[in-house]
Short mmCIF file of the C-alpha atoms (twelve columns), coordinates in Angstrom:
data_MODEL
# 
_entry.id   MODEL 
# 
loop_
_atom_site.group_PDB 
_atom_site.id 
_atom_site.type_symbol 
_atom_site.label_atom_id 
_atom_site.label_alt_id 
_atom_site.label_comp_id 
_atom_site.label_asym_id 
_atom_site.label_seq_id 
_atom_site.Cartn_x 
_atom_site.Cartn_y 
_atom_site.Cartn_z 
_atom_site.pdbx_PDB_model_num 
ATOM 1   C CA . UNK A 1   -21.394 17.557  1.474   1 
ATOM 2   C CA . UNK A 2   -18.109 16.296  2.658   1 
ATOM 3   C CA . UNK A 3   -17.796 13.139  4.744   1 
ATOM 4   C CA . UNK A 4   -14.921 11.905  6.707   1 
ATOM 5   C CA . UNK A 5   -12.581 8.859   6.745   1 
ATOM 6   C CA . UNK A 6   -14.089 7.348   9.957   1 
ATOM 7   C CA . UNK A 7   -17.434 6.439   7.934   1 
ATOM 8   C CA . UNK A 8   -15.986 4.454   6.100   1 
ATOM 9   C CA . UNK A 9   -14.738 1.794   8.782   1 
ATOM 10  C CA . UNK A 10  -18.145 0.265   8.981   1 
ATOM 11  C CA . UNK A 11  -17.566 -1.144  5.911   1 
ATOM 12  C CA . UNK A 12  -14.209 -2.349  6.270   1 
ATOM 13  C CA . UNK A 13  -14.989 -3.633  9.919   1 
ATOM 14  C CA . UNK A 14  -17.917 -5.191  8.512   1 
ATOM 15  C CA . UNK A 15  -15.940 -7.430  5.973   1 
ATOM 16  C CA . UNK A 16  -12.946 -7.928  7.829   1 
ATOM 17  C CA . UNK A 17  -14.723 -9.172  10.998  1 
ATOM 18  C CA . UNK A 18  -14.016 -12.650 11.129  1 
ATOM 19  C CA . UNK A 19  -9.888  -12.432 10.611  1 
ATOM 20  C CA . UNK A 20  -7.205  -10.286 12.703  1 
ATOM 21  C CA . UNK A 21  -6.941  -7.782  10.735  1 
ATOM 22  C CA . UNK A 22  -4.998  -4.523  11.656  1 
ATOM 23  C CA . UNK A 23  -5.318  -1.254  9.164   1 
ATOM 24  C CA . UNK A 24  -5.979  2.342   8.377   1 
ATOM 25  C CA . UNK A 25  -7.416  4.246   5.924   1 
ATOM 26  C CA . UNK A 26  -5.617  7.724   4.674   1 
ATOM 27  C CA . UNK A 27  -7.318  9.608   2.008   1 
ATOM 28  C CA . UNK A 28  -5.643  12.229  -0.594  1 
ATOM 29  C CA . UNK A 29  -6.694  13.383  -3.758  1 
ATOM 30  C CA . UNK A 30  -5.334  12.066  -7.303  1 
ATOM 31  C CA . UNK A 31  -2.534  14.565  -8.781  1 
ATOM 32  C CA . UNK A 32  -3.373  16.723  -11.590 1 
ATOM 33  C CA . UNK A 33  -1.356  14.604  -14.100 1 
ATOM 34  C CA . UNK A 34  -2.722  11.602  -12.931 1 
ATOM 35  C CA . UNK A 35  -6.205  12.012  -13.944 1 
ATOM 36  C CA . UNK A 36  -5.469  12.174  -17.672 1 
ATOM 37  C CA . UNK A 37  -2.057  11.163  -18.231 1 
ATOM 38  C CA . UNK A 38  -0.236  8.160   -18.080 1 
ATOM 39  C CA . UNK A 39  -0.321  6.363   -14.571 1 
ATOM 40  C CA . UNK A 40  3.777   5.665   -13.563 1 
ATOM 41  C CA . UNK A 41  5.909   5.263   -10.381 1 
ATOM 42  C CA . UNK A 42  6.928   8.707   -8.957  1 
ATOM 43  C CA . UNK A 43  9.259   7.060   -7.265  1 
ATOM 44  C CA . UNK A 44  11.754  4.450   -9.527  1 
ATOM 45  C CA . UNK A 45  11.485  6.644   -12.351 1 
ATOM 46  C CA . UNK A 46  13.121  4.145   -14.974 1 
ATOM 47  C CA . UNK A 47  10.517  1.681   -13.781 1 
ATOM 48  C CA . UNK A 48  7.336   1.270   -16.218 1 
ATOM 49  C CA . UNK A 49  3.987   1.313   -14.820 1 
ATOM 50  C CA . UNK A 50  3.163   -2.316  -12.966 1 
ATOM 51  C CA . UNK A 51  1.552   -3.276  -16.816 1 
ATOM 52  C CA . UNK A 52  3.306   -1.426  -19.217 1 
ATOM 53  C CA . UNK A 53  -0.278  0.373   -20.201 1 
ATOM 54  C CA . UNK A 54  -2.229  3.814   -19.855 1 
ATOM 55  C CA . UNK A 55  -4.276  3.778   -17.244 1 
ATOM 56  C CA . UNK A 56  -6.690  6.871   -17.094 1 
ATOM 57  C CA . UNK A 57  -8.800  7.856   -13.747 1 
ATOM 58  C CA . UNK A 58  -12.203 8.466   -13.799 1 
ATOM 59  C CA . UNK A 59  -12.405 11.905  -14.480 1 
ATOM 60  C CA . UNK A 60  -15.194 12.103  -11.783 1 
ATOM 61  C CA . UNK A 61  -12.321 10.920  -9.385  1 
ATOM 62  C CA . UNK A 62  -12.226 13.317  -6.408  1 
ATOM 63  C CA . UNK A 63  -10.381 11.013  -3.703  1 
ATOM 64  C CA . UNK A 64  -8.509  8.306   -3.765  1 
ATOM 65  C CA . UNK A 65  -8.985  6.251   -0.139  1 
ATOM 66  C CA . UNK A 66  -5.285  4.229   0.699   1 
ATOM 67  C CA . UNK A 67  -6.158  1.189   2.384   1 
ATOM 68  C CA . UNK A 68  -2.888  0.393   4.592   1 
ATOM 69  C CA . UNK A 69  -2.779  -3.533  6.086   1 
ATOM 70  C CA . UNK A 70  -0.772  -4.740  8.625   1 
ATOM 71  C CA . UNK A 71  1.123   -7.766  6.842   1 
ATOM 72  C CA . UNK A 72  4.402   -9.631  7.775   1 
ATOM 73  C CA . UNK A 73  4.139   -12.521 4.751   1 
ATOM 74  C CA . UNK A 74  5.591   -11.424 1.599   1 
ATOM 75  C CA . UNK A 75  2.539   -12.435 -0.576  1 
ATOM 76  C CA . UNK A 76  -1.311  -12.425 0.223   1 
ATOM 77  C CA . UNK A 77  -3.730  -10.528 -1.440  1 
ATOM 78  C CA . UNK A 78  -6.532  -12.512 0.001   1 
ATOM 79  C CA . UNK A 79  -7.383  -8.612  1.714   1 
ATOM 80  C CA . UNK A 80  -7.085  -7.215  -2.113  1 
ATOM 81  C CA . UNK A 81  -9.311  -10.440 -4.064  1 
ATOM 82  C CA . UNK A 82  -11.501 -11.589 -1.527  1 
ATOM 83  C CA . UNK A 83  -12.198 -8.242  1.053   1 
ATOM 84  C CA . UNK A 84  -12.032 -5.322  -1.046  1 
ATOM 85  C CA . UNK A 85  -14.626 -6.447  -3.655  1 
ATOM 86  C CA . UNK A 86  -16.897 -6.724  -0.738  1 
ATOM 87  C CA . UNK A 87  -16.181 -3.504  0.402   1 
ATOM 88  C CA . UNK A 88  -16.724 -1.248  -2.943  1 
ATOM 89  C CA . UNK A 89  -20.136 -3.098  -3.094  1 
ATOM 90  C CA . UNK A 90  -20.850 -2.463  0.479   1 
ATOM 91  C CA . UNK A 91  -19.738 1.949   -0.386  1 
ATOM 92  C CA . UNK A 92  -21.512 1.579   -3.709  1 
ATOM 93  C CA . UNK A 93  -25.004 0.510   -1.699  1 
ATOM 94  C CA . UNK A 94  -24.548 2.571   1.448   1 
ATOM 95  C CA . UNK A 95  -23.748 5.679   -0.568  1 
ATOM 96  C CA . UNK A 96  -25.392 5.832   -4.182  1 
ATOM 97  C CA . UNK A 97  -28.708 7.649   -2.514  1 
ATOM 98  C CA . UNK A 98  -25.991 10.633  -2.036  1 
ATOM 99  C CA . UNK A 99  -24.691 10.161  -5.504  1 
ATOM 100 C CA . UNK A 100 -21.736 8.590   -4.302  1 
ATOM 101 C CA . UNK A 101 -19.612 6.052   -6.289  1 
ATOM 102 C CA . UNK A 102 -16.457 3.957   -5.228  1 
ATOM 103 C CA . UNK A 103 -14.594 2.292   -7.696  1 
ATOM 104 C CA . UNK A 104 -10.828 0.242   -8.199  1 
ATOM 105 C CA . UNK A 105 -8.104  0.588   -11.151 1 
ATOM 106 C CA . UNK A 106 -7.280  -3.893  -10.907 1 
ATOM 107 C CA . UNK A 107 -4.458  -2.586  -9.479  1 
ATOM 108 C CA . UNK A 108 -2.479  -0.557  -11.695 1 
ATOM 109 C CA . UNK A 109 -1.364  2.291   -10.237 1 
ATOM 110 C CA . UNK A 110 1.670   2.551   -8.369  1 
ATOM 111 C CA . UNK A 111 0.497   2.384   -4.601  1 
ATOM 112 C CA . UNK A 112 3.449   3.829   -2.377  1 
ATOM 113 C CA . UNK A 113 3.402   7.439   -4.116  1 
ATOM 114 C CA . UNK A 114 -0.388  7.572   -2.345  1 
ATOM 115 C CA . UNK A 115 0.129   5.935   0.511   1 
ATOM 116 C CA . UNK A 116 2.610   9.115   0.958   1 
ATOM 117 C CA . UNK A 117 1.349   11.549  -0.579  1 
ATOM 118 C CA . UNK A 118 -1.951  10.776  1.855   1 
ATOM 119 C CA . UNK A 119 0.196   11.487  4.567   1 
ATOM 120 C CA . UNK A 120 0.133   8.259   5.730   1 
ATOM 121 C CA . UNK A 121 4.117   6.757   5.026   1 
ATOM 122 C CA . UNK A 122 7.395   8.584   3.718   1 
ATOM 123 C CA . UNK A 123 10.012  7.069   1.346   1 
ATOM 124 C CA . UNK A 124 12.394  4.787   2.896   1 
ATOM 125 C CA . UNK A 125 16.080  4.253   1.484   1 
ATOM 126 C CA . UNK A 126 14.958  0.838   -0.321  1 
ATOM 127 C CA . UNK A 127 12.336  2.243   -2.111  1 
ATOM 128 C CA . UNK A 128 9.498   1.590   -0.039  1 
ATOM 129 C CA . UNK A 129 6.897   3.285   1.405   1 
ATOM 130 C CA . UNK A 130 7.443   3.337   5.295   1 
ATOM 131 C CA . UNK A 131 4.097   3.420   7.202   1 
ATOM 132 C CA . UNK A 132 4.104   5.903   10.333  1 
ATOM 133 C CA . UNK A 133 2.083   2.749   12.717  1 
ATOM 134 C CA . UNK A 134 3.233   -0.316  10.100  1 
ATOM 135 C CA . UNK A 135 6.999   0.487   9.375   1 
ATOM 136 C CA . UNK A 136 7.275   -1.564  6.052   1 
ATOM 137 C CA . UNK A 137 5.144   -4.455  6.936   1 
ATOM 138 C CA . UNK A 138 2.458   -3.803  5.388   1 
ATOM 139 C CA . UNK A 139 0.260   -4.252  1.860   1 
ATOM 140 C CA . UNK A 140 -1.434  -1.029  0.000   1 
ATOM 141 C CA . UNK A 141 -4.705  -0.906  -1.676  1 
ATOM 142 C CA . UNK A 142 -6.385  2.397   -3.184  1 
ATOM 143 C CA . UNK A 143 -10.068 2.963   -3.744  1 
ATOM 144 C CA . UNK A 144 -11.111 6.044   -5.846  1 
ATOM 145 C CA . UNK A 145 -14.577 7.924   -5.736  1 
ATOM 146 C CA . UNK A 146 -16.264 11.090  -6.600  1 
ATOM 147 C CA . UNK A 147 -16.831 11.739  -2.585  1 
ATOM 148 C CA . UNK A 148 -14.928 14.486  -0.864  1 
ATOM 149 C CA . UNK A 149 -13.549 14.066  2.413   1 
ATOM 150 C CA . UNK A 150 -12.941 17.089  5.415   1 
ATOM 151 C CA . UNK A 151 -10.069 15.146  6.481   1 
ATOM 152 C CA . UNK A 152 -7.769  14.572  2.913   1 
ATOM 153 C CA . UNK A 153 -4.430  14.811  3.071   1 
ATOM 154 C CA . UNK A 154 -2.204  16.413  0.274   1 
ATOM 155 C CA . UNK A 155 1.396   15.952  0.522   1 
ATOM 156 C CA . UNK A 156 3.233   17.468  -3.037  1 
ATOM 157 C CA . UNK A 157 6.689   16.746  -2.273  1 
ATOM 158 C CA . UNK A 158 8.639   13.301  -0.560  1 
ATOM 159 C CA . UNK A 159 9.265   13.330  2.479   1 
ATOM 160 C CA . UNK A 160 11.807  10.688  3.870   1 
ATOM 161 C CA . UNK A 161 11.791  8.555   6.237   1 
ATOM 162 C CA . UNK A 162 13.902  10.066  8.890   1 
ATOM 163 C CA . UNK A 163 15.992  6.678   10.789  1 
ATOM 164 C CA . UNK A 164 17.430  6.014   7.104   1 
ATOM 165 C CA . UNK A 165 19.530  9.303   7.211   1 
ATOM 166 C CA . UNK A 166 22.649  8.765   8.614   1 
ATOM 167 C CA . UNK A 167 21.533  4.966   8.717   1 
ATOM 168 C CA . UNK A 168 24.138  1.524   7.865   1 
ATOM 169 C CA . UNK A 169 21.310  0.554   5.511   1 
ATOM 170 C CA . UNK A 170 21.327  -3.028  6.766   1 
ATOM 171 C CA . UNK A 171 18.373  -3.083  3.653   1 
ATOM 172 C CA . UNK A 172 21.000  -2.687  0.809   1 
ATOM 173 C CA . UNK A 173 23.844  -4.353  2.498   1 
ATOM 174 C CA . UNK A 174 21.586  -7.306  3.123   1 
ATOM 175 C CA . UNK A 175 20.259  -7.483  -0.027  1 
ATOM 176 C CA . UNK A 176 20.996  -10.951 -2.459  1 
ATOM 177 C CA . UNK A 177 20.866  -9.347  -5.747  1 
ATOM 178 C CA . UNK A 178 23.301  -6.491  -3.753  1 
ATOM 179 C CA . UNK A 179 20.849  -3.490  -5.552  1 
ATOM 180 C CA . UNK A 180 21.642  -0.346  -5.293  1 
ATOM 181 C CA . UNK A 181 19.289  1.577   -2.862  1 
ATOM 182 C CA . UNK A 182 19.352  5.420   -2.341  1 
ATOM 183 C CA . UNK A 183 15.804  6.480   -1.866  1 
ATOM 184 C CA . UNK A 184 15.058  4.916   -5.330  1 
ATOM 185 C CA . UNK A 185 15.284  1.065   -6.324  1 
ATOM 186 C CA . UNK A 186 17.980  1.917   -9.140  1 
ATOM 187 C CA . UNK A 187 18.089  -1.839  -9.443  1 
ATOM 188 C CA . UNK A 188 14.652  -2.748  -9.840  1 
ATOM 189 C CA . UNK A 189 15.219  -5.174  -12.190 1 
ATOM 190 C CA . UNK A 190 17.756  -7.213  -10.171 1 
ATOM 191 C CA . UNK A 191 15.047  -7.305  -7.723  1 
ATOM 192 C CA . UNK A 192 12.073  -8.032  -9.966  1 
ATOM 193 C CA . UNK A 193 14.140  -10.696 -11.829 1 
ATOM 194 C CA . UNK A 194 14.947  -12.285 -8.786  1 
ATOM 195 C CA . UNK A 195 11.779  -11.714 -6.713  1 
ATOM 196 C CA . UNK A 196 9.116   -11.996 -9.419  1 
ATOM 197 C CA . UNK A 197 9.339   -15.434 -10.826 1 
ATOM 198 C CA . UNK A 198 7.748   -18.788 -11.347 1 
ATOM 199 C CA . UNK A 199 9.786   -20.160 -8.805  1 
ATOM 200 C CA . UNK A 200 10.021  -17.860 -6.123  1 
ATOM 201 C CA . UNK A 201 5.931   -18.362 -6.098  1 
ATOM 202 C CA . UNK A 202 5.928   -21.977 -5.209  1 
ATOM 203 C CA . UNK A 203 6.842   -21.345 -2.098  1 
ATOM 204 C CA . UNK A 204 4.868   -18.070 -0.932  1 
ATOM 205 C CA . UNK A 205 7.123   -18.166 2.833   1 
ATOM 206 C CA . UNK A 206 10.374  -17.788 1.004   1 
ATOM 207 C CA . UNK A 207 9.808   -14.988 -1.461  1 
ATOM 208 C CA . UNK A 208 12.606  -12.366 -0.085  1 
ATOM 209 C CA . UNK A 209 11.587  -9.751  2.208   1 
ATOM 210 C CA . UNK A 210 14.998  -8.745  3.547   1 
ATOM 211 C CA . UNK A 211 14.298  -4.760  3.115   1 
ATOM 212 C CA . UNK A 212 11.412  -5.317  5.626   1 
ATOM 213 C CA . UNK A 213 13.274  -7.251  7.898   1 
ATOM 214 C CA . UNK A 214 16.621  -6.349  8.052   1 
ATOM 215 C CA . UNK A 215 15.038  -2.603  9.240   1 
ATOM 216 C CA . UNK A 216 15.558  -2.480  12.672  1 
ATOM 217 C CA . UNK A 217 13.020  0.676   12.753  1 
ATOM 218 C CA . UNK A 218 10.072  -1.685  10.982  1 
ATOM 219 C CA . UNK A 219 10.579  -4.618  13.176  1 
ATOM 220 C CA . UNK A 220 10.560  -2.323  16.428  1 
ATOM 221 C CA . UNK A 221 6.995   -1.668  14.942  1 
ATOM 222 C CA . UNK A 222 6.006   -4.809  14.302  1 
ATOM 223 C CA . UNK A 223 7.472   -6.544  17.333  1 
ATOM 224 C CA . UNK A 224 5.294   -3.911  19.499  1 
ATOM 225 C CA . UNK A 225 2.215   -4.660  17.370  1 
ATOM 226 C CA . UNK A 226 3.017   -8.468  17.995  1 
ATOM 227 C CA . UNK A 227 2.935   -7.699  21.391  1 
ATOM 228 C CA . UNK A 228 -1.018  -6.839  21.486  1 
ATOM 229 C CA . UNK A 229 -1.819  -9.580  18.819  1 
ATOM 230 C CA . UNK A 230 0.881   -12.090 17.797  1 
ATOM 231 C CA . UNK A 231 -2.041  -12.812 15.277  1 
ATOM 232 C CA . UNK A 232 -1.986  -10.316 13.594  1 
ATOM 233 C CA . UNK A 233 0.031   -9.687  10.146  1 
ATOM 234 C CA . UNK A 234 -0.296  -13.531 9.013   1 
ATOM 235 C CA . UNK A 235 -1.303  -15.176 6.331   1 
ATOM 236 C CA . UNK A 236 -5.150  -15.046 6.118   1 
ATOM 237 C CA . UNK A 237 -6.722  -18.656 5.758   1 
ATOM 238 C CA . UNK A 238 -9.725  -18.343 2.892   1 
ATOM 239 C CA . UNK A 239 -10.799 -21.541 3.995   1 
ATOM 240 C CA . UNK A 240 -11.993 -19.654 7.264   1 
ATOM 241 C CA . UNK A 241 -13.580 -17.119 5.711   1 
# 
């Protein structure tokens, strides 16, 4: 028996209750070379997987469940270490009577190329995934089970995000490291070098986010979400909780 996306927000509601949290789900299936073959990044192919290893889905895997956050701060995973934990368990109990399972990969897998594929974002000109509701403020998560869904969406090929065609690219021209940025981060490792240090982590407000904010398409989005909730998007307080 099939079940659909929407029974699954009970769960995330459930956990998420007490912060402003705005998100979807979008649900696809894993590709065929993904179940036994090595995990990578469809989309900066010189790039090595996030940690240089194999990663191998549970063969059992039958959808993989993209968790899309609203998110305007360059770095919290509070939603990813403190929520999502909650959640599986929560999926786990609700649904192992049906011999369901819901499980996590500690974040290996590359998590743009199924936030697209699911339909739910196409590739923007810096590399990232742009979300149809979140633009490019927002943080991916995947969950993978053995549960089908009526309402998965496959998409094979990459579809592009429209507004960059023809676009200035305020994103590259912008950019510190001045990478190179045609649908593919050519320089990733300007960008990782300069983005993912030591440093750049002792102060969490200043890590560069310049391709999200120098989008005038993204921060349409976000300034009209800010409009409902200006709460929303911010940097969750665990000591709250």
């Amino acid at each position: 028996m099939k079940i659909k996306t929407d029974d699954l927000l009970v769960a995330f509601d459930w956990v998420t209750k007490d912060v402003p949290m705005l998100y979807d789900l979008s649900v696809t299936t894993p590709p065929d070379d993904l179940v036994r073959q090595r995990a990578q990044d469809h989309y900066n192919i010189g790039k090595p997987d996030s940690l240089g290893q194999d990663y191998f889905l549970d063969e059992r895997c039958k959808s993989i469940i993209v968790w899309n956050v609203f998110s305007t701060v360059a770095f919290d995973y509070t939603y990813k270490n403190t929520f999502l934990p909650q959640i599986i368990t929560y999926l786990n109990l609700r649904y192992s009577n049906e011999g369901y399972f819901f499980g996590y990969d500690d974040y290996r897998l590359n998590r743009k190329q199924f936030a697209i594929r699911s339909g739910a974002a196409t590739l923007a000109k810096p590399s990232l995934a742009f979300h149809k509701r979140f633009g490019m403020n927002y943080k991916i998560d995947l969950l993978f089970t053995n549960a089908e869904f009526e309402d998965t969406v496959v998409i094979e090929d990459t579809p592009r995000y429209n507004n960059c065609i023809g676009c200035d690219a305020p994103c590259e021209s912008k950019c510190p490291m001045s990478c190179k940025m045609d649908f593919d981060l050519i320089d990733w490792e300007k960008c990782s070098n300069f983005v993912d240090t030591p440093e750049a982590f002792k102060d969490l407000d200043s890590i560069c986010r310049i391709c999200q904010e120098s989008c005038p398409y993204s921060e349409e989005l976000t300034r009209q979400i800010l409009d409902v909730n200006p709460n929303y998007g911010g940097r969750i307080d665990v000591s709250k909780i």
